[in-house]
MARZA-192712 format. One record per residue: residue number from 1; y, z, x of N, C-alpha, C in turn. Coordinates in Angstrom, 3 decimals. Example, Ala and Ser with C-alpha at 12.3 -4.5 7.8 and 13.67 -1.06 7.14 Angstrom:
<atoms>
1|-5.690|7.800|13.190|-4.500|7.800|12.300|-3.300|7.800|13.200
2|-2.250|7.080|12.850|-1.060|7.140|13.670|0.030|7.870|12.900
</atoms>
This chain:
<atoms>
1|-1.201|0.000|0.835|0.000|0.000|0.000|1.251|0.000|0.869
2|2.278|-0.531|0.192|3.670|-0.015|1.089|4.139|1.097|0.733
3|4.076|2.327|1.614|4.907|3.203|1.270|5.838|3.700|1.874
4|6.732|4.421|1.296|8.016|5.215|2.010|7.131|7.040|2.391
5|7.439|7.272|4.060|7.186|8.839|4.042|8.576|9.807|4.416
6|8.057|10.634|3.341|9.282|11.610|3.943|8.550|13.160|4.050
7|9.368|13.486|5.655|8.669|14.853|5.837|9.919|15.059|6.878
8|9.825|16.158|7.771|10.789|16.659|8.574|9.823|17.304|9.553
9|9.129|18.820|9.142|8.691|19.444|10.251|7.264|19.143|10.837
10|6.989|19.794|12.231|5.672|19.549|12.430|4.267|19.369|11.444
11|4.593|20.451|10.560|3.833|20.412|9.331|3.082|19.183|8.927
12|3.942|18.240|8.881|4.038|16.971|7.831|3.643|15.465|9.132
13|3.982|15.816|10.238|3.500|14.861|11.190|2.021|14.303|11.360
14|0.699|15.473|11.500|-0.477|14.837|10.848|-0.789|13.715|10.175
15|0.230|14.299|8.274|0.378|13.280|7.422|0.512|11.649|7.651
16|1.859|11.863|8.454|2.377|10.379|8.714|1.105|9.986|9.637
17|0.538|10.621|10.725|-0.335|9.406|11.512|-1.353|9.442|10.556
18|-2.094|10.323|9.454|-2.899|9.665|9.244|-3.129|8.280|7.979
19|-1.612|8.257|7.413|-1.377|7.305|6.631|-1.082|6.081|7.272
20|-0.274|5.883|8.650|-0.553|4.958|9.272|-2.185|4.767|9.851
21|-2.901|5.505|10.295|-4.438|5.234|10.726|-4.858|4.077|9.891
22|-4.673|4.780|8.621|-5.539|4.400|7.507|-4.997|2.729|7.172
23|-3.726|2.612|7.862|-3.653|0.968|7.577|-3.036|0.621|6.601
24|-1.813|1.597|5.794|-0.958|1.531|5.261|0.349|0.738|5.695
25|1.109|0.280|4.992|2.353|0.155|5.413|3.422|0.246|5.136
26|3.825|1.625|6.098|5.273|2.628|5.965|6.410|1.579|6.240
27|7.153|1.421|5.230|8.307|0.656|5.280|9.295|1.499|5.799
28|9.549|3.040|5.571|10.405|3.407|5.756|9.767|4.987|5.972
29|10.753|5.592|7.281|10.412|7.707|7.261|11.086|8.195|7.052
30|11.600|8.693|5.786|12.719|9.098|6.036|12.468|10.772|6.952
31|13.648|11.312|7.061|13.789|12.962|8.029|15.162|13.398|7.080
32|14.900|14.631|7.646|16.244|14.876|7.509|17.628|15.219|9.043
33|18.129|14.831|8.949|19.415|14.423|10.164|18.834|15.495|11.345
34|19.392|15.077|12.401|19.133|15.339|13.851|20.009|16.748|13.887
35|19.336|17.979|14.437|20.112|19.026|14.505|20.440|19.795|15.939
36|21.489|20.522|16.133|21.667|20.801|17.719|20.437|22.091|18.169
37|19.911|22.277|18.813|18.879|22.888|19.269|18.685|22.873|21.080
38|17.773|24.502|21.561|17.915|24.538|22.756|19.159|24.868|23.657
39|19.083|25.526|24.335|20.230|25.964|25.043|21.864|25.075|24.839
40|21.822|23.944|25.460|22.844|22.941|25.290|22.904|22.486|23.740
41|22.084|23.063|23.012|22.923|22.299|21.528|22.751|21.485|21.389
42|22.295|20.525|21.970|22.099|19.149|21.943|21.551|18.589|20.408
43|21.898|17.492|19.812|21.300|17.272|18.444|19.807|16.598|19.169
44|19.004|16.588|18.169|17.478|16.742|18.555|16.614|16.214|16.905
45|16.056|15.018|17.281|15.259|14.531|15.935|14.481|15.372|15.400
46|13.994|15.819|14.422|12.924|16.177|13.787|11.801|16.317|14.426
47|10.650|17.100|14.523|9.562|16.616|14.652|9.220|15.200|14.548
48|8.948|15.061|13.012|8.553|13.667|11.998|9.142|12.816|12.323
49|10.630|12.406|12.934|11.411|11.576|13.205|11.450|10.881|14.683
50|10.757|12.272|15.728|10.517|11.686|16.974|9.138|10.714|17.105
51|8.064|11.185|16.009|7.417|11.087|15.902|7.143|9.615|15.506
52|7.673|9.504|14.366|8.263|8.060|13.750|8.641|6.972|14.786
53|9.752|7.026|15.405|10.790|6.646|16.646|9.534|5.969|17.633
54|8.452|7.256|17.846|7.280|6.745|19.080|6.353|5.578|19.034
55|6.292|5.327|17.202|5.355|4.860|16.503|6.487|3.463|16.030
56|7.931|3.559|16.612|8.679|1.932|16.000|8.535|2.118|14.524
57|8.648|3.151|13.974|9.138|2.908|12.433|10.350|3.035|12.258
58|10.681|2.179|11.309|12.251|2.532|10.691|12.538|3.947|10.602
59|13.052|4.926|10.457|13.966|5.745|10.180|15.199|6.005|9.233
60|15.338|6.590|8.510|16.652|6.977|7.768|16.665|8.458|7.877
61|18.018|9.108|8.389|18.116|10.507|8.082|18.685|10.914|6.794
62|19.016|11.019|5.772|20.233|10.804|4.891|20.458|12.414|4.603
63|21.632|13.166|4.816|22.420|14.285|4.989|21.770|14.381|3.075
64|21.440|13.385|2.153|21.516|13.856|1.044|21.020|12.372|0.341
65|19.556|12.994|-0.358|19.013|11.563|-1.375|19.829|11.532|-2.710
66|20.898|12.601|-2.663|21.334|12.194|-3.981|22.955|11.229|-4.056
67|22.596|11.235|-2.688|23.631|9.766|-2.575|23.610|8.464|-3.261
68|24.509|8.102|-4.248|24.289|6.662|-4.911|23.974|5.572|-3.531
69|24.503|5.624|-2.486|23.398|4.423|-1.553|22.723|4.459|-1.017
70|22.350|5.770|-1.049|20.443|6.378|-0.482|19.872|6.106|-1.714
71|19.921|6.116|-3.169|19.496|5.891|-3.937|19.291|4.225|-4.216
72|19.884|3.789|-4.501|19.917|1.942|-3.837|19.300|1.545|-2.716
73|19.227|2.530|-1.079|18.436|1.472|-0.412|16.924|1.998|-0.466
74|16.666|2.842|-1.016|15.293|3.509|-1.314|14.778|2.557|-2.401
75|15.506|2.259|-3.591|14.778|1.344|-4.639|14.806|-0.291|-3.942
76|15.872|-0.777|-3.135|15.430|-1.956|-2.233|14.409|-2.053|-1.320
77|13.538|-0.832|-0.876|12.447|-1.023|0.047|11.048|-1.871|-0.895
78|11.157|-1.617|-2.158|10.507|-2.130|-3.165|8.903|-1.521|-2.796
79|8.970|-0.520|-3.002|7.498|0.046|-2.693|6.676|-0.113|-3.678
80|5.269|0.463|-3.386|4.371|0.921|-3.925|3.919|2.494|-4.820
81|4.761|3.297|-3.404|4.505|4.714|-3.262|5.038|5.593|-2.191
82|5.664|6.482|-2.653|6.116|7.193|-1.289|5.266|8.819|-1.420
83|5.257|8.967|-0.018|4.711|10.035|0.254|6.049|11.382|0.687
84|5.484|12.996|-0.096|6.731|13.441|0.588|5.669|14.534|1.411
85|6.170|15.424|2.418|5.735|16.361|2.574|6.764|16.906|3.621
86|6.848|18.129|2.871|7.813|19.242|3.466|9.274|18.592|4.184
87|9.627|17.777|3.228|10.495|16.885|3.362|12.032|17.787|3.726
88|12.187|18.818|2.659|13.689|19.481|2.685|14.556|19.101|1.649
89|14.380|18.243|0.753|15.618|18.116|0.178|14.833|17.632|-1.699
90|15.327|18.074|-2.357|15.368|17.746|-3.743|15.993|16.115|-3.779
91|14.715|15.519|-4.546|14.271|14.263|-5.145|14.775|14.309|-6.363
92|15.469|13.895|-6.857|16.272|13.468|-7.934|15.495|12.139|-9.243
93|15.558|12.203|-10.163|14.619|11.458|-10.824|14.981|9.908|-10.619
94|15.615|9.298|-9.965|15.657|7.687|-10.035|15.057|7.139|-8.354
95|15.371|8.653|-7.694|14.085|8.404|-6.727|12.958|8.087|-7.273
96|12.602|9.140|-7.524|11.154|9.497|-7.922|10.637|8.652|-8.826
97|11.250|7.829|-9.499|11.258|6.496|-10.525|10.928|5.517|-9.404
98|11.569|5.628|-8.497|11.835|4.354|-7.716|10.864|3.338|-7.043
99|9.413|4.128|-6.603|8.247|3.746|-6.557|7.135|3.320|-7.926
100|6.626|1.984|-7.532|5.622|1.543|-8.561|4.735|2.245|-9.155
101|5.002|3.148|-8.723|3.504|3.969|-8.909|3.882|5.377|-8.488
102|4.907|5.589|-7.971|5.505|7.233|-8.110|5.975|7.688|-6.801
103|5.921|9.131|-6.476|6.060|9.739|-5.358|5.274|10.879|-5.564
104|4.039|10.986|-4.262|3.140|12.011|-4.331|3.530|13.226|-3.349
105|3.451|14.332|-3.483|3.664|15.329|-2.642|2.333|16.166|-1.820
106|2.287|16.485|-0.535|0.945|17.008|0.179|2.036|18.876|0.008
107|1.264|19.548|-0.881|2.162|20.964|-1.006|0.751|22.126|-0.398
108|1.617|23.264|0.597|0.665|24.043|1.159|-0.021|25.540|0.318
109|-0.463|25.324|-0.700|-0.909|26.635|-1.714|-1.505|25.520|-2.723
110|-2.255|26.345|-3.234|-3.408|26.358|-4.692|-2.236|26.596|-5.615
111|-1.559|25.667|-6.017|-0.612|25.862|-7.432|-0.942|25.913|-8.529
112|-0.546|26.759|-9.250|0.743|27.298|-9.406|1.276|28.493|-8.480
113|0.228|29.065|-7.772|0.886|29.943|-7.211|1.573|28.956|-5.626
114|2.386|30.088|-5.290|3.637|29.596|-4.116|4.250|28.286|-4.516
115|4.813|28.078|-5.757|5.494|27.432|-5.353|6.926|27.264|-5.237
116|7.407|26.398|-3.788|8.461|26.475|-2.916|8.256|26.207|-2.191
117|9.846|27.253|-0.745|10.017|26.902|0.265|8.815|26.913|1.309
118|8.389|28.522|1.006|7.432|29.399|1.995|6.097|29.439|1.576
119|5.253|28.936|1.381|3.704|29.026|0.886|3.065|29.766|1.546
120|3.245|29.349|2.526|1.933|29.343|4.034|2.634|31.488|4.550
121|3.567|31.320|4.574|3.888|32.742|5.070|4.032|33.579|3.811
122|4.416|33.233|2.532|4.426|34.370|1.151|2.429|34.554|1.145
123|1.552|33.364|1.271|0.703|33.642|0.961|0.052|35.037|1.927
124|0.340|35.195|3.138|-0.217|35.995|3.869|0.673|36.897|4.060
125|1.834|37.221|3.537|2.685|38.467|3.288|2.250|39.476|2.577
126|1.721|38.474|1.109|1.375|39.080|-0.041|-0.359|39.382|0.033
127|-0.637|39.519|0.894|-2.434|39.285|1.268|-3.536|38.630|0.635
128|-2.814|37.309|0.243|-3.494|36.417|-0.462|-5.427|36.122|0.748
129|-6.586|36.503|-0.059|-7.249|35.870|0.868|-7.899|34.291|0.878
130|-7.147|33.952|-0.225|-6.969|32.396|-0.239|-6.236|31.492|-0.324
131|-6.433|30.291|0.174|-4.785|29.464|0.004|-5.628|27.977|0.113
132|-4.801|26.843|0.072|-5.178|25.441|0.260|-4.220|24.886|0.505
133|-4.228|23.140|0.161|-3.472|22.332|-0.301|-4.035|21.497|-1.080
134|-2.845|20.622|-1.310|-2.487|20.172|-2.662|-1.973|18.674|-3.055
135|-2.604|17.699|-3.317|-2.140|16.142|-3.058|-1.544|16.249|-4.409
136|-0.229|16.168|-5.038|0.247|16.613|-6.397|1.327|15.162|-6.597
137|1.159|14.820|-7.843|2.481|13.670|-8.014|3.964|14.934|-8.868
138|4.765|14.164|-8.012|5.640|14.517|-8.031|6.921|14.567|-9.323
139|7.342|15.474|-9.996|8.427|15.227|-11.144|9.461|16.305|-10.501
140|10.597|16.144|-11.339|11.673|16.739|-11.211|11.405|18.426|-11.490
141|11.213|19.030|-12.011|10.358|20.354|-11.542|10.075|20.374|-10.206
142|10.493|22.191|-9.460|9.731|22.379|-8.707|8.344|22.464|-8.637
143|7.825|21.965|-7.813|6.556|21.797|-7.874|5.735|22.106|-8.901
144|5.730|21.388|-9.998|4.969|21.424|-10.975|4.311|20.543|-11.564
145|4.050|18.796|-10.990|3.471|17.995|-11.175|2.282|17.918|-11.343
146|1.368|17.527|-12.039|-0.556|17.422|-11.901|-0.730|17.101|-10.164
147|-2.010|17.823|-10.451|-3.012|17.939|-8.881|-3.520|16.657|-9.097
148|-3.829|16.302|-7.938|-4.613|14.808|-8.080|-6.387|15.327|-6.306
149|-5.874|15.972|-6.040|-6.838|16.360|-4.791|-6.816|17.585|-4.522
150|-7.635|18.770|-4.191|-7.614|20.084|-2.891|-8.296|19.949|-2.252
151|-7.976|20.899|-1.619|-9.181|22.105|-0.563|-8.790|23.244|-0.261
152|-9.605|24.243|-0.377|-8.953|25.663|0.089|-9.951|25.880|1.347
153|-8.724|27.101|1.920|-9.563|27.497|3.148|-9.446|29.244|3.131
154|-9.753|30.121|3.180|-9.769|31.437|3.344|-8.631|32.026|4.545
155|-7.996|32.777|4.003|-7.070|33.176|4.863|-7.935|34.705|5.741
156|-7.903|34.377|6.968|-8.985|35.872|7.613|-7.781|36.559|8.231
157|-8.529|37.830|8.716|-7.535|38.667|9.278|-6.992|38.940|10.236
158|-7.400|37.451|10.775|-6.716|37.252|11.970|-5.644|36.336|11.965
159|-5.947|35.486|11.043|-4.705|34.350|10.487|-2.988|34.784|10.555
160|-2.176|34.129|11.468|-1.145|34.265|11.672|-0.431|32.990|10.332
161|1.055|32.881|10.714|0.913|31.922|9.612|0.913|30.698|10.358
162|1.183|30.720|12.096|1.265|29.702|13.022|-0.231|29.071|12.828
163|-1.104|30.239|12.601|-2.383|29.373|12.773|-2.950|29.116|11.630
164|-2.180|29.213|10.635|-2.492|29.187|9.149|-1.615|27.853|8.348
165|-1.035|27.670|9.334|-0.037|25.975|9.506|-0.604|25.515|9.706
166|-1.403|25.372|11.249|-1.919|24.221|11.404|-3.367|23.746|11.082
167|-4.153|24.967|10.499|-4.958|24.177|9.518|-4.327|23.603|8.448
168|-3.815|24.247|7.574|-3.392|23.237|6.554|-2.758|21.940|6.526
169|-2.248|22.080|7.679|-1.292|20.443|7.699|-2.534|19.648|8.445
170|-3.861|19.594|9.228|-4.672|19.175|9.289|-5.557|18.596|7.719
171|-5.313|19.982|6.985|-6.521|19.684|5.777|-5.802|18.925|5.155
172|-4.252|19.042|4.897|-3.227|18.035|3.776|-3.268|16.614|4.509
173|-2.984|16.709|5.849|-3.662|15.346|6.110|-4.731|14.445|5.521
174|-5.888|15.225|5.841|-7.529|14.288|5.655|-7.335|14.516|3.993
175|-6.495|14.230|2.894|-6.659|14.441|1.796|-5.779|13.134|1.424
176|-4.869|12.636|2.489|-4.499|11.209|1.316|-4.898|10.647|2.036
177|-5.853|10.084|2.827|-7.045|8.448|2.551|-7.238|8.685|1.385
178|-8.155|9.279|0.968|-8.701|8.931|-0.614|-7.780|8.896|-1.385
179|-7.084|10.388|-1.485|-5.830|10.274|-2.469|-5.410|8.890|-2.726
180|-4.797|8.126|-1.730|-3.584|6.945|-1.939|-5.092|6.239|-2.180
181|-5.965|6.128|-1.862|-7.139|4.736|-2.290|-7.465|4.969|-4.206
182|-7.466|5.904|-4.577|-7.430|6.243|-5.413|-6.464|5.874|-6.431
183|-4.951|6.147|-5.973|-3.763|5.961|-6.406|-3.780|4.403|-6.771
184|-4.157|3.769|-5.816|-3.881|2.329|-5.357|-5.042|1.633|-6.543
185|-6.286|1.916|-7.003|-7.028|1.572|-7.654|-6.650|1.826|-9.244
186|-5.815|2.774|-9.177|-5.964|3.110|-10.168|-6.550|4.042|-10.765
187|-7.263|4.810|-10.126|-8.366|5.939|-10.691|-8.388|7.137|-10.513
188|-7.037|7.210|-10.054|-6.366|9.091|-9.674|-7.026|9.836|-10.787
189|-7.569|11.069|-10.892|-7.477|11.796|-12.063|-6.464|12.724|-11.997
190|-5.558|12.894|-12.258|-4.646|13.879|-12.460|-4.554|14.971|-13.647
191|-4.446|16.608|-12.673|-4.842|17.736|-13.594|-3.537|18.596|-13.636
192|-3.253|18.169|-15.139|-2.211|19.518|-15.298|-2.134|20.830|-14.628
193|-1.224|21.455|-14.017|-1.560|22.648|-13.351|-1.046|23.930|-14.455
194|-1.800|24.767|-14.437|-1.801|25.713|-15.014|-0.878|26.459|-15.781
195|-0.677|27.110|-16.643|0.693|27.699|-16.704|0.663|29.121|-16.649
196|-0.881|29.706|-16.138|0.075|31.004|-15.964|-0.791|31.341|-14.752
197|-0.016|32.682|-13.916|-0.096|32.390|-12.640|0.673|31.883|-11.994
198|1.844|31.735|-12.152|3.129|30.855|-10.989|3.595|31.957|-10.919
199|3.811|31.767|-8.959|4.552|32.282|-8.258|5.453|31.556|-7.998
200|6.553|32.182|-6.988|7.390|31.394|-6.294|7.575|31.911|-4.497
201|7.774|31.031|-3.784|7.504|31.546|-2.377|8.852|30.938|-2.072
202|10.230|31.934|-2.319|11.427|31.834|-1.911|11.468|31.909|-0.549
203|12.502|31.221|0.258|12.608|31.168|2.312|12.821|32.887|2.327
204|12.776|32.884|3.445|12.428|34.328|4.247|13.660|34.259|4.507
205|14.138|35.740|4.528|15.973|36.088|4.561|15.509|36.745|5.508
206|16.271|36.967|6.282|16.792|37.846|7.845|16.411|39.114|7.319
207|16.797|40.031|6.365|16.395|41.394|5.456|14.952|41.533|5.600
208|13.996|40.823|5.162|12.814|40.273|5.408|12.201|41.307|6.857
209|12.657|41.112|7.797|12.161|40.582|8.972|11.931|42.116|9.892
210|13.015|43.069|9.615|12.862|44.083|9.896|11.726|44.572|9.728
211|10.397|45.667|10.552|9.387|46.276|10.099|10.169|47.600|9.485
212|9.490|47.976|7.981|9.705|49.275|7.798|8.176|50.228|7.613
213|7.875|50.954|9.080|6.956|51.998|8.969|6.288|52.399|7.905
214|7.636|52.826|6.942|6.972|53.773|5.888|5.996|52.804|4.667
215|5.823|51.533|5.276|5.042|51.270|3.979|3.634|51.075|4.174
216|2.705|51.045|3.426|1.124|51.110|3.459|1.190|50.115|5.321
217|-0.383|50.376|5.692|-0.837|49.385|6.679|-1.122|48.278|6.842
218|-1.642|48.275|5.589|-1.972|46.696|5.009|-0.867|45.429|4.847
219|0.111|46.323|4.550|1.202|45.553|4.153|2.268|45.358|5.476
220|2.412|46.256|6.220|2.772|45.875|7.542|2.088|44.875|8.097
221|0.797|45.014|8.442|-0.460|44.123|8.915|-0.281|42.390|8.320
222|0.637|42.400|6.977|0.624|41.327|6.325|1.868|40.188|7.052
223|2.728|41.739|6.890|3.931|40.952|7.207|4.451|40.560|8.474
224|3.425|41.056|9.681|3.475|40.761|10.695|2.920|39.401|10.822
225|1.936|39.266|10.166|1.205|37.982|10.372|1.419|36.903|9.798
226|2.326|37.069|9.140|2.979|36.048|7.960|4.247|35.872|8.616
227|5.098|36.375|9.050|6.417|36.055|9.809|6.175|35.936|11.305
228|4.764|35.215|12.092|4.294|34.776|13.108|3.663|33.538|13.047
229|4.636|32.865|14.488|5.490|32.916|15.248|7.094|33.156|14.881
230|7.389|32.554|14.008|8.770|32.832|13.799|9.115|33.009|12.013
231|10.019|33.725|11.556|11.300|33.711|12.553|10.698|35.462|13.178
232|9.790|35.999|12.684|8.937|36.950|13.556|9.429|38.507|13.093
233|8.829|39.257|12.856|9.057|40.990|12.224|9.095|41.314|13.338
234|10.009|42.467|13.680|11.055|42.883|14.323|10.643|44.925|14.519
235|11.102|45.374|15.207|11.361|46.812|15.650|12.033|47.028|16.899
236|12.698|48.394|17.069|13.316|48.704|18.409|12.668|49.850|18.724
237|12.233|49.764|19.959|12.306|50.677|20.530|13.151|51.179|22.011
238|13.787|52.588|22.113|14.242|52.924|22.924|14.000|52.741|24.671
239|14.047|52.204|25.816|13.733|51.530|26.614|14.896|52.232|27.651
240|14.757|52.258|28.665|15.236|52.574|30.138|16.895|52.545|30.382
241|17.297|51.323|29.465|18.458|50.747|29.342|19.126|50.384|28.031
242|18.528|50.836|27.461|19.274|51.107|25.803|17.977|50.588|24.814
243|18.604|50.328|23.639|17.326|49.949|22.953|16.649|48.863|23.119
244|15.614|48.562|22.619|14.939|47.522|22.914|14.450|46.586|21.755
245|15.109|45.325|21.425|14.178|44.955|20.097|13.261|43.810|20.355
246|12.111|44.344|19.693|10.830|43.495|20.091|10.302|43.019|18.475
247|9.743|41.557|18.629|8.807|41.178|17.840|7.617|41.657|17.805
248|6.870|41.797|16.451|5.557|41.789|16.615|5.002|40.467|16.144
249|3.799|40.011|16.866|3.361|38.538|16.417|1.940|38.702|15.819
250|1.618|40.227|16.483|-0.309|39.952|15.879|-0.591|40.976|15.984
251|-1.175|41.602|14.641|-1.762|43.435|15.179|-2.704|43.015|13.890
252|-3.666|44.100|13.310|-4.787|44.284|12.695|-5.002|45.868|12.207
253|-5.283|46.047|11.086|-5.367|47.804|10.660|-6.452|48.482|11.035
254|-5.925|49.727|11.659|-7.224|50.838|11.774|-6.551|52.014|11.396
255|-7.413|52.905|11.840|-7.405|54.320|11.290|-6.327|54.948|12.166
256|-5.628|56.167|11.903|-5.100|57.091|12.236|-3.536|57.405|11.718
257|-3.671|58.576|11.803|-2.542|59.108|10.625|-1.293|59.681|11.589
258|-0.038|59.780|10.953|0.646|60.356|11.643|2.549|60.150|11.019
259|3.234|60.439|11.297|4.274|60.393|10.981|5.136|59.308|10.675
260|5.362|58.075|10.016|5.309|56.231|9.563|6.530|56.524|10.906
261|5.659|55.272|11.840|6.693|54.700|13.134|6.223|55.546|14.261
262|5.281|56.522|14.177|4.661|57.154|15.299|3.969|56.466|16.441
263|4.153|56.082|17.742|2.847|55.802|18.408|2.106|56.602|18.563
264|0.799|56.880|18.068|-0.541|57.315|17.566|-0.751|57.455|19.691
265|-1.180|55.688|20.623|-1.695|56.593|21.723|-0.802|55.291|22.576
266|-1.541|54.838|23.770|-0.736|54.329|24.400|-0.925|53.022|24.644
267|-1.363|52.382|23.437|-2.216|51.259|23.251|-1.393|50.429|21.595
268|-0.337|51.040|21.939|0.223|50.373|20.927|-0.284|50.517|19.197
269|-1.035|51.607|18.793|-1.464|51.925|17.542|-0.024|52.853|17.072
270|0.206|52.316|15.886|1.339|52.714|15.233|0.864|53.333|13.738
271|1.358|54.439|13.496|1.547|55.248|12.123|2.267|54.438|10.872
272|1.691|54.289|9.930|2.163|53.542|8.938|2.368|54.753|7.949
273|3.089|54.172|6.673|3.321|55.454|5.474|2.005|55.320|4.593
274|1.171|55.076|4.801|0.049|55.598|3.782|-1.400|56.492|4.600
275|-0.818|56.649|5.440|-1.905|57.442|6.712|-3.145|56.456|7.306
276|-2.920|55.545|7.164|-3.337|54.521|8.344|-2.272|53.549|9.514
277|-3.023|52.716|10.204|-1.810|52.418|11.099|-2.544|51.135|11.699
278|-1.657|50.425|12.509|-1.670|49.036|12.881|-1.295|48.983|14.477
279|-2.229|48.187|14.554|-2.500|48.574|16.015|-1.618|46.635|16.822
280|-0.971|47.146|17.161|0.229|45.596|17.854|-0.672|45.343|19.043
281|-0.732|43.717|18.856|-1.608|43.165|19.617|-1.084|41.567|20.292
282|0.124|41.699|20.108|1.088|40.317|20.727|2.342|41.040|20.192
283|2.842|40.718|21.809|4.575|41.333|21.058|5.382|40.209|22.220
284|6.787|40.320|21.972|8.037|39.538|22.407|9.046|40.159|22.504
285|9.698|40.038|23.509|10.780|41.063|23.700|11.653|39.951|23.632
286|13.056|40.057|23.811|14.142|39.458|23.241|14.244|38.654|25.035
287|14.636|37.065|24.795|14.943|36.773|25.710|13.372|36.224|26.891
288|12.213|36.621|26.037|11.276|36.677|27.050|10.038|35.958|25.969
289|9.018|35.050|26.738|7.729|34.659|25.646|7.495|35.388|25.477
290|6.232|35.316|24.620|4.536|36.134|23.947|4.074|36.632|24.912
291|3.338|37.864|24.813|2.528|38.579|25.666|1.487|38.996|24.841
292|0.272|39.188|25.311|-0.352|39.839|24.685|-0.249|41.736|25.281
293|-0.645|42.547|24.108|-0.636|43.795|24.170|-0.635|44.554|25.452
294|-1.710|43.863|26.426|-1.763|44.648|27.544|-0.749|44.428|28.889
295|-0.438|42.774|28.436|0.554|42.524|29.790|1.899|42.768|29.728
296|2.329|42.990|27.849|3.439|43.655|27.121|3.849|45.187|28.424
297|2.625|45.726|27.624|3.043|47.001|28.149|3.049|47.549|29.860
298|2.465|46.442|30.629|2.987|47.085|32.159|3.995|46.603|32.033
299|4.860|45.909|31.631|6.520|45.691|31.877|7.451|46.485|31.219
300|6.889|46.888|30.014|7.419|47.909|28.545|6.527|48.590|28.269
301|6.081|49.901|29.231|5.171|51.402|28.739|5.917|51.284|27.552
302|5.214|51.730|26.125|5.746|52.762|25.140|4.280|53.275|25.234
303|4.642|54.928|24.842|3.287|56.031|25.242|3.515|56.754|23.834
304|2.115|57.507|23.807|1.965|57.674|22.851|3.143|58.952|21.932
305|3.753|58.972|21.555|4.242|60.230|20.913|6.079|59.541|20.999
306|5.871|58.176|21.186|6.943|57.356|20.947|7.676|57.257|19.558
307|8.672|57.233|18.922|8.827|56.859|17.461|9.619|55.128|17.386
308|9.484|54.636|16.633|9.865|53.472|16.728|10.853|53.122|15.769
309|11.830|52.192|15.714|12.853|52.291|14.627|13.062|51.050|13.953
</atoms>
């Protein structure tokens, strides 16, 4: 088929090669605009867009599809079908008209639940132990179009949401060959999605990000692993030279009780508010990569009988 793709982050890059593999033809990628990034600021393509660029596809960034001549040169590509995924920007209905046959979306959750910005990190905030994706045609509603494909995968307890990305944007990949062969034949089945059971997985606010001790273990344990790698849950501790604020990227719950924000011993096990505790097992100090737990702490002892803030 000819289609138009639109995506932006790493997420969605899979997608595009495997719709080109498959011997499609992308008339057009769109991204969204080049942003300054990295020390110098420098503006810097997209993932999807460098990606595009490597591969000699056209390109369009457009600051906004609800431009009357983003809207015009999108219905002049004269498609078939466009693909979106994790595109960034609200599709307006004469887009979404604008293809012969529609605009399909690759979305990261079993919908109705998550849908939105954040799937992949609300799902493992909220200790979902399942999640998927989702080959869905697209309407003016947030994500509320019929399913046309899944797959779920089990979220374990080791699942960060970094590594909980890149399965899914693997599995949303291997899901439109068939999808679009399907589409293209004619023989999609498309399934109303549910109506009860919707969530919504609003972006992660800075408020967010802070750890607060006093709440169960589980739920620390969640939110560590769900706001990893970025934009990453947060604590200070007191340090040689003033305070210190460190990420946590990966810890797991065990036992031991103690005062919420206590270090329990010298191994990084922390006191939570329901008398269990979470034991930090990748941390980041400001200014510095990932470490894991043990090479953390010969540079940053915290010992046991530490409080953390």
């Amino acid at each position: 088929m000819r289609l138009a793709f639109m995506g932006t982050p790493d997420f969605a890059v899979p997608a595009l090669s495997e719709i080109v593999s498959a011997g499609h033809e992308v008339a057009c990628v769109y991204s969204q605009p080049p942003r300054p990034r990295g020390r110098g600021r420098q503006l810097q393509p997209s993932p999807v867009h460098a990606f595009a660029a490597r591969l000699d596809l056209a390109v369009r960034t457009p600051a906004s599809m609800k431009a009357p001549e983003e809207i015009e040169a999108f219905r002049a590509l004269d498609l078939d079908a466009a693909v979106v995924v994790a595109f960034g920007q609200i599709l307006v209905r004469e887009v979404l008209e604008a293809p012969r046959l529609g605009c399909f979306n690759v979305h990261a959750s079993l919908l109705p639940r998550w849908r939105g910005a954040a799937p992949i990190q609300r799902a493992i905030m909220a200790g979902d132990t399942l999640t998927g994706v989702q080959v869905m045609r697209m309407s003016e509603g947030l994500d509320e179009g019929p399913i046309l494909l899944s797959a779920k995968t089990a979220i374990l307890p080791v699942d960060t949401a970094g590594v909980l990305h890149d399965r899914l944007a693997a599995l949303g990949a291997s899901l439109l060959p068939p999808a679009l062969a399907a589409i293209a034949r004619g023989q999609a089945v498309e399934t109303p999605q549910a109506s009860e059971g919707v969530t919504y997985a609003r972006k992660i606010t800075a408020a967010e990000t802070r750890l607060d001790w006093t709440r169960p273990a589980r739920e620390v344990d969640c939110r560590i692993r769900g706001l990893s790698p970025a934009p990453g849950a947060w604590f200070r501790v007191e340090g040689p030279r003033g305070p210190v604020r460190i990420k946590a990227l990966l810890s797991r719950v065990e036992e031991g009780a103690g005062p919420a924000g206590r270090v329990l011993d010298d191994a990084l096990r922390i006191a939570c508010g329901d008398g269990a505790a979470v034991r930090l097992l990748r941390l980041q100090r400001e200014g510095r990569g990932p470490q894991d737990a043990g090479e953390f702490l010969n540079g940053l002892p915290i010992r046991a009988g530490t409080d953390l803030g």
